[in-house]
C-alpha positions as CSV (number, residue, x, y, z in Angstrom):
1,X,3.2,-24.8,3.9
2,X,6.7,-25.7,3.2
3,X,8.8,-27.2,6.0
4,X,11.4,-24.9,7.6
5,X,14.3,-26.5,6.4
6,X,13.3,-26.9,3.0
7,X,12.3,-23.3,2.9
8,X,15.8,-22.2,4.0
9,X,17.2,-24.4,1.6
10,X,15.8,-23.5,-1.4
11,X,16.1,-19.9,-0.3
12,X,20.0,-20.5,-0.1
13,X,20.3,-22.0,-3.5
14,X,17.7,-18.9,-5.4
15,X,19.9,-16.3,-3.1
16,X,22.8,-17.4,-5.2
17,X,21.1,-16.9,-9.0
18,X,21.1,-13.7,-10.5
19,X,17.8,-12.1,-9.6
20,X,16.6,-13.3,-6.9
21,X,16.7,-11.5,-3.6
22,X,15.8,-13.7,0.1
23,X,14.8,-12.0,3.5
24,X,15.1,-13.9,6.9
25,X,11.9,-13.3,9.3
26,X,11.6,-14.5,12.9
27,X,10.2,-17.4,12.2
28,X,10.0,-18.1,8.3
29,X,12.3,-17.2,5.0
30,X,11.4,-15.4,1.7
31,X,12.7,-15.5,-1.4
32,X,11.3,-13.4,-4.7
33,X,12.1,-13.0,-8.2
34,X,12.8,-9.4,-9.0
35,X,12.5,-7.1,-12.0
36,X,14.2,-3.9,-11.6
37,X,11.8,-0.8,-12.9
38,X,13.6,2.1,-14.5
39,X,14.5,4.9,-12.5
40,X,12.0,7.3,-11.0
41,X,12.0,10.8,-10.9
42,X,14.2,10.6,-7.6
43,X,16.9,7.8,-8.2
44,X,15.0,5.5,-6.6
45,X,14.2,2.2,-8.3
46,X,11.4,-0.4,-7.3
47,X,11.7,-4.0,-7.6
48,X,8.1,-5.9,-8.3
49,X,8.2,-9.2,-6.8
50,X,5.8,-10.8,-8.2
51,X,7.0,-14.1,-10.1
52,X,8.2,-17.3,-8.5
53,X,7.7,-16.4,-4.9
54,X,8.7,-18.9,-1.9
55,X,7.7,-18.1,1.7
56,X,6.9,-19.8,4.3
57,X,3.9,-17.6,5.3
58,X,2.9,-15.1,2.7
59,X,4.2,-14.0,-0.9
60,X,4.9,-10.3,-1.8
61,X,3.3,-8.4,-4.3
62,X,5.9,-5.4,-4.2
63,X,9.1,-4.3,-2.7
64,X,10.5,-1.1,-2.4
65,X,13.6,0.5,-1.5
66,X,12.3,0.2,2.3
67,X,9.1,-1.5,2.0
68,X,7.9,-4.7,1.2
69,X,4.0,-5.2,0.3
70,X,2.0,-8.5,1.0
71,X,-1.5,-9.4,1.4
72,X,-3.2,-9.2,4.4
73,X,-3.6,-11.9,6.6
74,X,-5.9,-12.7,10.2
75,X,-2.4,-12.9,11.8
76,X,-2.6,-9.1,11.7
77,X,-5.7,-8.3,13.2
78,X,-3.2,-6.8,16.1
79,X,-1.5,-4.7,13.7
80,X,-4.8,-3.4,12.3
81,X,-5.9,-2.6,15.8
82,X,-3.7,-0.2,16.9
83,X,-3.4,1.3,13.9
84,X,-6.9,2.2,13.8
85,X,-6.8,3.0,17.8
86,X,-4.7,6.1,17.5
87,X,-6.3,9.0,17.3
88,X,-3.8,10.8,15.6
89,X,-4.3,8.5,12.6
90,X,-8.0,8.5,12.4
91,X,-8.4,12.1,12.9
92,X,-9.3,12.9,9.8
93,X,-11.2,9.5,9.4
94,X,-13.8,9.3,12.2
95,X,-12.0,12.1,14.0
96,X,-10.0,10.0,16.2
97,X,-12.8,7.9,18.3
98,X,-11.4,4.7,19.5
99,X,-11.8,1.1,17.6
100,X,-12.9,-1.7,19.1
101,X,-11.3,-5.3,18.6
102,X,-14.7,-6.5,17.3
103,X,-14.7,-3.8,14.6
104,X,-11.5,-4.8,13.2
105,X,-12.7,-9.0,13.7
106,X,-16.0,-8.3,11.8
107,X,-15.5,-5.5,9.9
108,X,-12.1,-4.2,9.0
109,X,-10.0,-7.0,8.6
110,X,-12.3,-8.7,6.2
111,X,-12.6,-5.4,4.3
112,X,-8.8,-5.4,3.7
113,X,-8.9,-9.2,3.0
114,X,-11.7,-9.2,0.3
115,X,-10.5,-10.4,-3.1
116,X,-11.1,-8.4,-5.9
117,X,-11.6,-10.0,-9.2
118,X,-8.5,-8.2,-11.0
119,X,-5.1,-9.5,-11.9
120,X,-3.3,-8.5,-8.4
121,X,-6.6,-10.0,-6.4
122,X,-6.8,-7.7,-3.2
123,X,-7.1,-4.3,-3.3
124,X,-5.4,-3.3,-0.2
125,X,-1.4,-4.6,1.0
126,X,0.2,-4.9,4.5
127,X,3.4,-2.8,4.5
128,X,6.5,-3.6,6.3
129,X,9.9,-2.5,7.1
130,X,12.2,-4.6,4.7
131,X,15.1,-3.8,7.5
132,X,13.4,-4.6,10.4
133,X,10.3,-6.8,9.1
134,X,8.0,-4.4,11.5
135,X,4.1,-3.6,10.1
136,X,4.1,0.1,8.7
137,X,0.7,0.4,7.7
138,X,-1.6,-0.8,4.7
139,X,-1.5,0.8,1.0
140,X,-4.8,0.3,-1.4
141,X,-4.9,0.2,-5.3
142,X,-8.4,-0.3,-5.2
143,X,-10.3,-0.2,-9.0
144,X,-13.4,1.2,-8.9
145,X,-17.2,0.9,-10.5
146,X,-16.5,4.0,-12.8
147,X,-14.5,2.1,-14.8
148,X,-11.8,-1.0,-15.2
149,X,-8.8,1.1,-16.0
150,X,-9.5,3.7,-13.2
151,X,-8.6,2.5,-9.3
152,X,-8.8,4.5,-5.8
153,X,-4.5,4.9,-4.4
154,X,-4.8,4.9,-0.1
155,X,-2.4,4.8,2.4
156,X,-3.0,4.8,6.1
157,X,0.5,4.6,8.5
158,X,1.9,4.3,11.7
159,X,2.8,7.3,13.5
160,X,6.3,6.1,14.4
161,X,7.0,6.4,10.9
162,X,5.3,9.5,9.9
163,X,8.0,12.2,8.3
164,X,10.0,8.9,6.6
165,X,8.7,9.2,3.1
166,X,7.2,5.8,3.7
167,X,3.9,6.8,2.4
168,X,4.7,8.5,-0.8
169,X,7.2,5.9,-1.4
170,X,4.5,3.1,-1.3
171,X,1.8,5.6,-3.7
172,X,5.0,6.0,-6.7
173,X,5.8,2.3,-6.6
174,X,1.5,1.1,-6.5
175,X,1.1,4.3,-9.1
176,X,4.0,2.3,-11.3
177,X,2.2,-1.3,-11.0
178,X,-1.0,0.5,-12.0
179,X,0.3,1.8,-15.5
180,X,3.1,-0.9,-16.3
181,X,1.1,-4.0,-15.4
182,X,-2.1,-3.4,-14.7
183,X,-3.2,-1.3,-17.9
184,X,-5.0,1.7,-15.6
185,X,-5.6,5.0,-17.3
186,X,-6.3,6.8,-14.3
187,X,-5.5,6.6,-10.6
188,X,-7.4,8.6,-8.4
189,X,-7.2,9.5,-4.5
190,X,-9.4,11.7,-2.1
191,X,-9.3,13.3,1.8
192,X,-10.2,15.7,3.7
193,X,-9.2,19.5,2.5
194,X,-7.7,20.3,5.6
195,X,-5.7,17.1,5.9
196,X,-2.3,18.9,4.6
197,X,-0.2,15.5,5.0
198,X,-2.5,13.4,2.7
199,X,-2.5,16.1,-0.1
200,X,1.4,16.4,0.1
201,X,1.7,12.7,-0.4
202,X,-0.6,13.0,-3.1
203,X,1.4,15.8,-5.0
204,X,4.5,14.3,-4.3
205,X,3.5,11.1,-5.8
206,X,2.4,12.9,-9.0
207,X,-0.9,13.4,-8.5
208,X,-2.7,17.0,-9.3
209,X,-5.6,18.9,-7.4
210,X,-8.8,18.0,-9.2
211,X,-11.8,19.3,-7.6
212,X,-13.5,20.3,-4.3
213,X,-16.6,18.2,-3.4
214,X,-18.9,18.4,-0.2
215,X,-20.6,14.8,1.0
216,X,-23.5,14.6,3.8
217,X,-21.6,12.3,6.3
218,X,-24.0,10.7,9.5
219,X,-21.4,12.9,11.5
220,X,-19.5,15.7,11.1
221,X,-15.5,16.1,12.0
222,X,-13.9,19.1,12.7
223,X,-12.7,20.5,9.3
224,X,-15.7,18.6,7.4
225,X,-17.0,22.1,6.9
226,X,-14.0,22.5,4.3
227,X,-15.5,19.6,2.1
228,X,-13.2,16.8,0.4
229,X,-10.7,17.1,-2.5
230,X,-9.9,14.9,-5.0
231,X,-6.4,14.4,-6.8
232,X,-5.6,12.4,-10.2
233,X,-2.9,11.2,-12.2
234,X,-3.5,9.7,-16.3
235,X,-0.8,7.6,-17.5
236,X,-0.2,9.6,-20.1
237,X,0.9,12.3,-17.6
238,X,2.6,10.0,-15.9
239,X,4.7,8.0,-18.7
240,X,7.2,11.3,-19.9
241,X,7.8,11.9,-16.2
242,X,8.7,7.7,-15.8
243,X,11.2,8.3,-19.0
């Protein structure tokens, strides 16, 4: 790791170049080089920090508009725990039942850590507030056996920032890095068919209703009766929209 001062020094000098955007933390700078994307649909455009990072803790993989993505790290074991505590988020997960500290220490955390042998190396990103630097949740582009150009798009966020457009904001720029960089074909998502806030993320990140499917779970939720649903999105679907 870097030493403080040089990291805030070479984050004034690359804050001055064309290109390069640095964020102050608490305790640590960042500076990334940025390529703007076109426009989406909605105005918005995404920059992918990805080249020539500099930060004292972590790099970032992408940045949006409001969010920055990174790697996850054992420093947010914390984070991971009350996320997973609140029954409102897990509801349609495990129906809300509490998580133990040891679940995230042996289980969890290393799940969201694993490397994956593709270009961006994890599969699943911390998210956090560009403003205020505060965790918002986790985001998977996970690829999957079926295939190499087909991945699994997740999100899972904090109720404080439910109702934001944090979530589908995170899916369109992931869906983005999936057909510009990555070479995918097809990204693919699933939930529960009663969970109306995952499926309107879905849709409003471009993805379409696929199928109905019913899966024998060790225990039942309320609303597994209703079975799962799957959404999709092709690049070729995708790439007139991204014109």
């Amino acid at each position: 790791m870097l030493p403080q001062v040089a990291i805030r020094v070479i984050c004034r000098i690359l804050s001055a170049r064309e290109g390069w955007r640095c964020r102050p933390g608490e305790r640590d700078m960042s500076c990334y080089q940025v390529r703007w994307s076109p426009r989406e649909a909605d105005g918005n455009r995404v920059e992918c920090a990805v080249v020539g990072g500099h930060h004292g803790r972590v790099e970032t993989f992408l940045v949006t508009e409001r969010l920055r993505l990174r790697p996850f790290t054992e420093a947010d074991a914390g984070h991971v725990h009350a996320l997973d505590d609140d029954p409102a988020v897990m509801r349609f997960i495990n129906g809300g039942r509490p998580c133990s500290w040891d679940t995230v220490r042996r289980e969890t955390l290393p799940r969201l850590m694993r490397p994956y042998a593709w270009p961006p190396g994890r599969a699943y990103w911390a998210a956090e507030e560009r403003d205020a630097g505060r965790f918002a949740g986790w985001f998977e582009l996970r690829p999957l056996d079926t295939g190499p150009d087909v991945a699994e798009l997740g999100y899972r966020l904090p109720t404080r920032v439910w109702g934001q457009g944090y979530a589908t904001e995170g899916a369109r720029a992931l869906i983005r890095e999936a057909f510009t960089e990555l070479g995918l074909r097809r990204v693919m998502a699933q939930t529960m068919a009663v969970n109306t806030g995952s499926r309107r993320v879905m849709e409003k990140s471009g993805l379409t209703y696929v199928r109905t499917f019913f899966q024998n779970w060790p225990e039942s939720i309320d609303g597994s009766e209703h079975g799962e649903v799957e959404y999709a999105l092709t690049r070729d679907e995708w790439l007139p929209r991204a014109l």
